[in-house]
C-alpha positions as CSV (number, residue, x, y, z in Angstrom):
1,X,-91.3,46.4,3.3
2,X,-93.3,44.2,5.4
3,X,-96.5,44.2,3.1
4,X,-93.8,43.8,0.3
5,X,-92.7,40.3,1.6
6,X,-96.1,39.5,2.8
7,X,-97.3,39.6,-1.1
8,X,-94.2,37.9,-2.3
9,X,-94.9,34.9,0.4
10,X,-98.5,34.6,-1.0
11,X,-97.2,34.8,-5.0
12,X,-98.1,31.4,-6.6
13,X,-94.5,31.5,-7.8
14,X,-93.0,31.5,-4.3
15,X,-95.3,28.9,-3.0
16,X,-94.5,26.7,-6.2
17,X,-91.0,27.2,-5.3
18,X,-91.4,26.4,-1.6
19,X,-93.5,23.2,-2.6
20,X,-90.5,22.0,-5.0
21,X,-87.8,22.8,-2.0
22,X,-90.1,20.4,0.2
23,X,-90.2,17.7,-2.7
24,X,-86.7,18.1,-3.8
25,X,-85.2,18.2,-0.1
26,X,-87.2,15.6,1.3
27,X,-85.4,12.7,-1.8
28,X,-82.1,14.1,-0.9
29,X,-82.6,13.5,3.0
30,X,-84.2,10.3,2.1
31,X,-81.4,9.2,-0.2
32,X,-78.9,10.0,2.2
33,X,-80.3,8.3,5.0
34,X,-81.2,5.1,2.8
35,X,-78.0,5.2,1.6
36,X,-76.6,4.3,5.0
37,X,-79.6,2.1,6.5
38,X,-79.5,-0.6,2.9
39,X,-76.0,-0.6,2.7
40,X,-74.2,-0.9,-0.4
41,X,-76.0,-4.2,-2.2
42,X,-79.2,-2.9,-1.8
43,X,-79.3,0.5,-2.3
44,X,-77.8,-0.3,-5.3
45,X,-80.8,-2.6,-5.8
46,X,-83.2,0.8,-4.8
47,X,-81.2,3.2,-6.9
48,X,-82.0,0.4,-9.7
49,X,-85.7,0.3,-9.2
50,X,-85.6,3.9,-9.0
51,X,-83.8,4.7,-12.1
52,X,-86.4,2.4,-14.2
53,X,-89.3,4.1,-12.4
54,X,-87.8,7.4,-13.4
55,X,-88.3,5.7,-17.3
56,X,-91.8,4.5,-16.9
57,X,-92.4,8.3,-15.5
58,X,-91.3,9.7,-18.3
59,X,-93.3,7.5,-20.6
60,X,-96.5,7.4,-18.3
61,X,-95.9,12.1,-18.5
62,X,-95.6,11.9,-22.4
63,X,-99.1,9.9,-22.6
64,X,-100.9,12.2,-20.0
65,X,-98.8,14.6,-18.2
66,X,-97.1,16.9,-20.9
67,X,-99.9,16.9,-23.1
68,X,-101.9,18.0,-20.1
69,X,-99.9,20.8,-19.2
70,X,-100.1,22.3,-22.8
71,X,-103.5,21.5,-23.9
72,X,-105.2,22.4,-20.4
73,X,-104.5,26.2,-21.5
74,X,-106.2,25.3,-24.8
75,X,-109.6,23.6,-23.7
76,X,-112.9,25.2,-23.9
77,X,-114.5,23.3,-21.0
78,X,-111.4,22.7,-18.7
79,X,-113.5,21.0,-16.2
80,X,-114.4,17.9,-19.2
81,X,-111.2,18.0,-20.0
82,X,-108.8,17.9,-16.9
83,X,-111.0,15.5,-15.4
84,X,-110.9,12.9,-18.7
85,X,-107.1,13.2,-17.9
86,X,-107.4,10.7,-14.4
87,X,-109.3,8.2,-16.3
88,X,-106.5,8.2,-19.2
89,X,-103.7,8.3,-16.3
90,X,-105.5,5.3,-14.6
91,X,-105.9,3.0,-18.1
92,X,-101.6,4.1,-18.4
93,X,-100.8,3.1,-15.2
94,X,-103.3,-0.5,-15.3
95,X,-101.2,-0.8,-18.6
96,X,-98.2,-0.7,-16.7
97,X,-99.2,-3.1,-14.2
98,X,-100.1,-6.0,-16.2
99,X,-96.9,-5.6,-18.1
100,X,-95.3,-5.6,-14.7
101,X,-96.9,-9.1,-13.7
102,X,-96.4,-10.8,-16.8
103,X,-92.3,-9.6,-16.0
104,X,-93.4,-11.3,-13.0
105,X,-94.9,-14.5,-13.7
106,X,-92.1,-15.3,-16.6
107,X,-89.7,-14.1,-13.9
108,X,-91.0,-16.7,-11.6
109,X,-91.2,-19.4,-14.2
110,X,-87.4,-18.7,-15.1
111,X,-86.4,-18.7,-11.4
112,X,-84.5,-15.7,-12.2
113,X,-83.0,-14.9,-8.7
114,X,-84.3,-11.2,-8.6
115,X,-87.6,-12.1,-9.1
116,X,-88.8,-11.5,-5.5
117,X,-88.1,-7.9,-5.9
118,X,-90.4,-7.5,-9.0
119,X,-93.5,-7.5,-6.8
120,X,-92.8,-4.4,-4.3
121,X,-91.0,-2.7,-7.2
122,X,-93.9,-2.6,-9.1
123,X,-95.9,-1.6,-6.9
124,X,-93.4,1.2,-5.8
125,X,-93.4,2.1,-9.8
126,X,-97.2,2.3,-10.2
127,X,-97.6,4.8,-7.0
128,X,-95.0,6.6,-7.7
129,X,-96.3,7.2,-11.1
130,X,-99.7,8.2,-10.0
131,X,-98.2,10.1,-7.2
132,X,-96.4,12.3,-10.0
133,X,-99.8,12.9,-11.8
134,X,-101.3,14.4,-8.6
135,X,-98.5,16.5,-8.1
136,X,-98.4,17.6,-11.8
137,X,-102.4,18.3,-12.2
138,X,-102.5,20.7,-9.4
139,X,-100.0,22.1,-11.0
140,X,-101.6,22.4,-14.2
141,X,-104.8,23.5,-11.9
142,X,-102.5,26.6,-10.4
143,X,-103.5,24.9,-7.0
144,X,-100.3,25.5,-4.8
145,X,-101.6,25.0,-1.3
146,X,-103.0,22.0,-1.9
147,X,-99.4,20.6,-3.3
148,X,-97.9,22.3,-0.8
149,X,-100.2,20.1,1.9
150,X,-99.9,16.8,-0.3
151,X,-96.1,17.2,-0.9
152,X,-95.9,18.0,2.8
153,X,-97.6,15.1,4.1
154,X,-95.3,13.1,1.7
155,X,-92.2,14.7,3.1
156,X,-93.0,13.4,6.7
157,X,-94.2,10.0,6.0
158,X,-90.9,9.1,3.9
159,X,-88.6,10.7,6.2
160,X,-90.2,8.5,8.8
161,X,-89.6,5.4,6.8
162,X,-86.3,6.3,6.3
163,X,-85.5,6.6,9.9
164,X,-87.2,3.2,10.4
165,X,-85.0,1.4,7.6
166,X,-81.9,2.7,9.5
167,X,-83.0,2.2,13.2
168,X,-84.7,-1.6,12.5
169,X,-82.3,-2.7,9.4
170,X,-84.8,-3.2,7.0
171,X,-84.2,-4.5,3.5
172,X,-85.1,-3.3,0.5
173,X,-88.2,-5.2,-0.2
174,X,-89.5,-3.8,2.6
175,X,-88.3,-0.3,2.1
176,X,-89.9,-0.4,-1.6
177,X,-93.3,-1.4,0.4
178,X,-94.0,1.5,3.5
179,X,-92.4,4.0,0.6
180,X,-95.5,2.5,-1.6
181,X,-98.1,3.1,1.2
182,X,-96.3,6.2,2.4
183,X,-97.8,7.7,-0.9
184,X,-101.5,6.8,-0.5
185,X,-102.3,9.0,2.1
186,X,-101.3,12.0,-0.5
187,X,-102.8,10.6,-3.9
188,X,-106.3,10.3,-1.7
189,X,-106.5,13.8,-0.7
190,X,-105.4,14.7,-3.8
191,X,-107.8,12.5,-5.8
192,X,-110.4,14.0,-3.6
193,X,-110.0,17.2,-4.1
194,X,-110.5,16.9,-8.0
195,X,-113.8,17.3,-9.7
196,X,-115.3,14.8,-11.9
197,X,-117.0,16.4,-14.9
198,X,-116.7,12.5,-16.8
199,X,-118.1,12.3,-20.1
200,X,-117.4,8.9,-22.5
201,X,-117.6,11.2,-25.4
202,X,-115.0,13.7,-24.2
203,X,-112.7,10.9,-22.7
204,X,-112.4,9.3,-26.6
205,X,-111.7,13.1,-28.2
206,X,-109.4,13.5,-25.4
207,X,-107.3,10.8,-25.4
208,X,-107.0,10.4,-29.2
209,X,-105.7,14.4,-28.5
210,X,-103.3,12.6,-26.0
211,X,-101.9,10.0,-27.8
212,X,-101.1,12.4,-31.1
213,X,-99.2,14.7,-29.0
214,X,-97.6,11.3,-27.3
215,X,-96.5,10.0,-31.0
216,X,-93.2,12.4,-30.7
217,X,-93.3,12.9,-26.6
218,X,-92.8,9.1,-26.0
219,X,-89.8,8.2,-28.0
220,X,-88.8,11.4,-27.3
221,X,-89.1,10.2,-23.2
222,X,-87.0,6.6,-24.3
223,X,-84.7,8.7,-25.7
224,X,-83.6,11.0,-23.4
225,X,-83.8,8.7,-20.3
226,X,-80.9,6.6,-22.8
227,X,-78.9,9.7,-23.5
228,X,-79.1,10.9,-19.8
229,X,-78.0,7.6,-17.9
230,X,-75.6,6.3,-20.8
231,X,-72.5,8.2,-19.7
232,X,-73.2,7.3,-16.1
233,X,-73.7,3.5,-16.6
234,X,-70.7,3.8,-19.0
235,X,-68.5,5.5,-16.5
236,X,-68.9,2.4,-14.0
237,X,-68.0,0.1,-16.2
238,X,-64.9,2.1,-17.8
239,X,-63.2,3.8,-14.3
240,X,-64.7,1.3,-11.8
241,X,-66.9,1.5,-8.5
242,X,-65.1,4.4,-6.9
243,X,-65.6,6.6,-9.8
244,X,-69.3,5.9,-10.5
245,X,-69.7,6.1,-6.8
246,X,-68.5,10.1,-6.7
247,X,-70.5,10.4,-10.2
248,X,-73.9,9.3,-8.6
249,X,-72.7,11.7,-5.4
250,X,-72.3,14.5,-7.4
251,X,-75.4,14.0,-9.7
252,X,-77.4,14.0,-6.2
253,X,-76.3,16.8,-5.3
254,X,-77.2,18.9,-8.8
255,X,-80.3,17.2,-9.4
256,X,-81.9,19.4,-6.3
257,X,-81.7,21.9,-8.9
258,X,-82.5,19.9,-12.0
259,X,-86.0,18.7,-9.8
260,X,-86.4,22.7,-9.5
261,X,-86.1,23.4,-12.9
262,X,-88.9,20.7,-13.7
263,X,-90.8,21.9,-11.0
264,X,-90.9,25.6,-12.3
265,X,-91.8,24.2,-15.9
266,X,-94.8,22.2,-14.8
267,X,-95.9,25.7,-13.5
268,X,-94.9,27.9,-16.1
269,X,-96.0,26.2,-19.5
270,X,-99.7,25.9,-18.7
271,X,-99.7,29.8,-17.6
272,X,-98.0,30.2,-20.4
273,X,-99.8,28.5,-23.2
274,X,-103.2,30.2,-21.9
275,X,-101.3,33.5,-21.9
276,X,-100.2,32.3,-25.6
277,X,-103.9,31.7,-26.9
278,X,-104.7,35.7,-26.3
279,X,-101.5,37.1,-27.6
280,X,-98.2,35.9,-28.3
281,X,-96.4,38.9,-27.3
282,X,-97.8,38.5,-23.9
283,X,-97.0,34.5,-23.8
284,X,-92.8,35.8,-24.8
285,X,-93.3,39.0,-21.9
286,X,-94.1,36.3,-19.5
287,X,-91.9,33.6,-20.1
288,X,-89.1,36.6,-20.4
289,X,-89.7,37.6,-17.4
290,X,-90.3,34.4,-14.9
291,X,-87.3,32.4,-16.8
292,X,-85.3,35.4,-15.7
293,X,-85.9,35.9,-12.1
294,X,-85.9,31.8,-11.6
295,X,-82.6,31.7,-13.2
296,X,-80.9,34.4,-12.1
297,X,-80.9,32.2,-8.1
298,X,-80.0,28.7,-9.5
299,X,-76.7,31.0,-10.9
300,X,-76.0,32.0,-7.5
301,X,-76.0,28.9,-6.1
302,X,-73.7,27.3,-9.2
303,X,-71.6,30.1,-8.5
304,X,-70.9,28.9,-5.0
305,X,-70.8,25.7,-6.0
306,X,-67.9,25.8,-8.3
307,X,-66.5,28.2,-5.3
308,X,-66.9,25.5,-2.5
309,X,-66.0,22.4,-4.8
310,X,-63.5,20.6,-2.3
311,X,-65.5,21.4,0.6
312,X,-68.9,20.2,-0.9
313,X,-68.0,17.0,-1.5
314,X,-66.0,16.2,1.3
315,X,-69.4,17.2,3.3
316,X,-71.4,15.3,1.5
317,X,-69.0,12.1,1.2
318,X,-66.1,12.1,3.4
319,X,-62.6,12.2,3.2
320,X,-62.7,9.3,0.9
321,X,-63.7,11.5,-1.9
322,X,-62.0,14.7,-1.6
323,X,-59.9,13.9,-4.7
324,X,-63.3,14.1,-6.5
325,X,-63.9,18.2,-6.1
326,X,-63.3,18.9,-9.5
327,X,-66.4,16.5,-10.6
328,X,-68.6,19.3,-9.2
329,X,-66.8,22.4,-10.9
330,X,-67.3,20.1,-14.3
331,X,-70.9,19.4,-13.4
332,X,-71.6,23.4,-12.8
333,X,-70.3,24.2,-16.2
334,X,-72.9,21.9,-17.6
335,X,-75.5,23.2,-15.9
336,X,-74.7,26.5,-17.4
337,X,-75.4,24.9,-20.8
338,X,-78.5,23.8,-19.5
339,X,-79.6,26.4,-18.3
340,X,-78.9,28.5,-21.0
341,X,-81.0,26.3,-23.5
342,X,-84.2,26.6,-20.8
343,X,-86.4,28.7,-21.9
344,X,-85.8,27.4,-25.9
345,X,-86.9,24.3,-24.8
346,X,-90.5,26.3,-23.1
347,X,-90.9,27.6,-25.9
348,X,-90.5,24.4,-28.6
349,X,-93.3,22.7,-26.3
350,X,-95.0,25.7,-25.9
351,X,-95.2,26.1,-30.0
352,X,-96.1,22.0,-29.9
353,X,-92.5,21.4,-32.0
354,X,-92.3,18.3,-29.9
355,X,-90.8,16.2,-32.9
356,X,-88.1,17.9,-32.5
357,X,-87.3,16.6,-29.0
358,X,-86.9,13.0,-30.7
359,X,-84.7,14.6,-33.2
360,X,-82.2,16.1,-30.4
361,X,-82.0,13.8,-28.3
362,X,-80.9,10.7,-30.9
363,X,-78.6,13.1,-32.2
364,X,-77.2,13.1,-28.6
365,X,-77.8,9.7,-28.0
366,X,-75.3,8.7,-31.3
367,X,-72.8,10.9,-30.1
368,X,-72.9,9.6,-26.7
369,X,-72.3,6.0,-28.1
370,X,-69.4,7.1,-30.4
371,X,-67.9,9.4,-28.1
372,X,-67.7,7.5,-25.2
373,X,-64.9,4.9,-25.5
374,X,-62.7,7.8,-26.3
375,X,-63.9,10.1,-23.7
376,X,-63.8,7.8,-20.4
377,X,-60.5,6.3,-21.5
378,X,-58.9,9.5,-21.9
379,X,-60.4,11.9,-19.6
380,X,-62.4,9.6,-16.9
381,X,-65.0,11.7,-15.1
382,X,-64.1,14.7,-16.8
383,X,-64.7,13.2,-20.3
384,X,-68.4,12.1,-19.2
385,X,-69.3,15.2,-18.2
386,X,-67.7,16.8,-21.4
387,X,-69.7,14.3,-23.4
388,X,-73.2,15.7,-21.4
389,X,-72.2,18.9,-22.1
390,X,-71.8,18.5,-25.7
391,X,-74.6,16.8,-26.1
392,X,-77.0,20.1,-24.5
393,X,-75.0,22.0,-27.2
394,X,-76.3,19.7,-30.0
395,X,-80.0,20.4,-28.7
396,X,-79.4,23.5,-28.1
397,X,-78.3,24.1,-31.9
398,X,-81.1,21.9,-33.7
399,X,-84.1,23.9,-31.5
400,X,-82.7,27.3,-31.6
401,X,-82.0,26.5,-35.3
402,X,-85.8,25.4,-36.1
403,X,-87.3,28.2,-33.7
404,X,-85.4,31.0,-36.2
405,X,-86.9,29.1,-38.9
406,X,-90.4,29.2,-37.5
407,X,-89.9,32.9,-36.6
408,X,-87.0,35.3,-36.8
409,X,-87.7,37.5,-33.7
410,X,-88.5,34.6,-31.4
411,X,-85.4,34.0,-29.8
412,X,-85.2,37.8,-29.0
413,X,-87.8,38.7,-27.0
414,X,-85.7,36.9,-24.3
415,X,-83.0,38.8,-25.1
């Protein structure tokens, strides 16, 4: 039994797992705390800047990261190749950065009042960007113990600066700043731990490989960042403060698990796409059987959630919001949804359908903008996350609909 546990501790999987608990927990902790140290004004101001970084993310992993996590698998010479990848991170991210001063400088010009935050919000965007490529490359690498020393080193340094903010009152500017630096220390090791096989002739193949896969991934990444945050925005606007105050509560809460389940995909696509270029049967055995075990927990704990409602979000809140229980029951009947249409979302990247991302989610997205005047006048909270729930049955219907198109039986060997 012993032995049995020792192996299980020393899987990749559980060590992937661990490292995302570290990552996840530590930005709960850190939000909470923040939450209480900025006060209301400017954590509003952070959740802001954080919520835009979260877009640039999302563009900066369809350029480099996602292609990267499939393709990896595919490469002859993995060392030319994963090490191109930094150099094509790096020009994305300089990219960003002069966009981010010219926002700057015309900022400044303007005398827009919020241009003062630009500067440390950049620089909190750009870090936190390349930070995510670190992360995401080891990954890709099946290098757990040196995420799990990176992401741990990371966990300390921002806890610290949360404590600081509370303790010495700090502002935001100067939260956005030590959580910039707090990275560094991470992305060095990291950086110095990766080889650098650089060839100018593999860097041009590469990244014109890049880009094709990004023509799809990239609107794909607008997209979905729109159809994700519209209900939420929506709902401030529509039912008031209070209401998109227990929203953002409750969406802090599930995301530990949504963070997971991005987490385990980083991990399980590259394995799986260099499982899928010997034999597909052995690609669909795998991803059958590690979708399984990974979702059969985050069930569990939506299980207890929906259980626990009242008591969860009085924890988590106060008093002030125990009218606001049901929000969480809502929110674990979406995630069912979700995570039933998991693994047909592995396997539309892992069969490089990525168009059909874009497709999905501006379906979603033209529901979401005719659907939700009548949903958050009629049914408040409850209508928002009905509307997010719909919209995961839309996707869900277009890629399971083009999978059985592609191929009858694939949908079954997860059955």
């Amino acid at each position: 039994m012993i032995d049995r546990i020792k192996t299980m501790l020393k899987a990749d999987k559980t060590k992937v797992i661990l490292d995302q608990a570290i990552f996840s927990g530590t930005s709960f902790i850190t939000m909470l705390i923040l939450a209480r140290a900025l006060g209301l004004y400017e954590f509003g101001i952070f959740a802001s800047v954080q919520l835009y970084t979260f877009l640039l993310m999302s563009i900066s992993g369809a350029f480099v990261i996602q292609p990267m996590q499939v393709l990896y698998g595919k490469s002859l010479d993995k060392s030319a190749y994963i090490a191109s990848t930094m150099y094509i991170q790096t020009g994305a991210v300089i990219l960003m950065a002069i966009v981010m001063l010219l926002a700057y400088l015309i900022a400044v010009l303007f005398s827009f009042p919020w241009a003062s935050i630009l500067i440390p919000a950049g620089a909190y965007g750009i870090v936190t960007i390349f930070y995510d490529y670190v992360r995401k490359r080891l990954l890709v690498e099946d290098r757990p113990d040196q995420l799990i020393i990176i992401d741990a080193l990371m966990s300390f340094v921002q806890v610290v600066i949360a404590v600081l903010a509370y303790f010495f009152h700090l502002d935001v500017d100067h939260v956005l700043g030590l959580l910039s630096l707090g990275l560094i220390p991470g992305i060095m090791y990291g950086v110095a731990l990766m080889s650098d096989n650089f060839n100018l002739l593999d860097l041009r193949k590469y990244t014109f490989d890049h880009i094709t896969q990004a023509r799809w991934l990239a609107p794909t990444a607008m997209v979905q960042w729109m159809t994700s945050n519209f209900f939420v925005a929506s709902s401030g606007l529509y039912l008031g403060v209070a209401a998109l105050g227990a929203f953002r509560l409750v969406q802090t809460l599930f995301g530990l698990i949504n963070i997971l389940l991005q987490g385990l995909e980083s991990y399980i696509l590259p394995q799986a796409a260099i499982r899928f270029q010997r034999s597909t049967d052995e690609a669909y055995l795998y991803l059958k059987n590690l979708t399984k075990r990974a979702i059969l927990p985050m069930s569990i704990i939506l299980g207890l959630m929906f259980v626990f409602a009242d008591y969860i979000i009085i924890w988590a809140g106060g008093d002030a919001y125990m009218e606001y229980g049901f929000v969480i029951r809502w929110m674990v009947i979406l995630y069912v949804f979700i995570l039933v249409n998991y693994p047909v979302r592995i396997l539309i990247r892992l069969h490089e359908m990525n168009h059909l991302f874009l497709v999905g989610y501006i379906l979603s997205f033209v529901f979401s903008l005719i659907s939700a005047h009548y949903l958050l006048s009629n049914h408040q909270l409850t209508g928002a996350i009905i509307g997010l729930g719909i919209n995961q049955i839309i996707l869900f219907a277009i890629w399971q609909y083009s999978l059985n198109k592609k191929e009858i039986s694939l949908w079954k060997s997860f059955i």
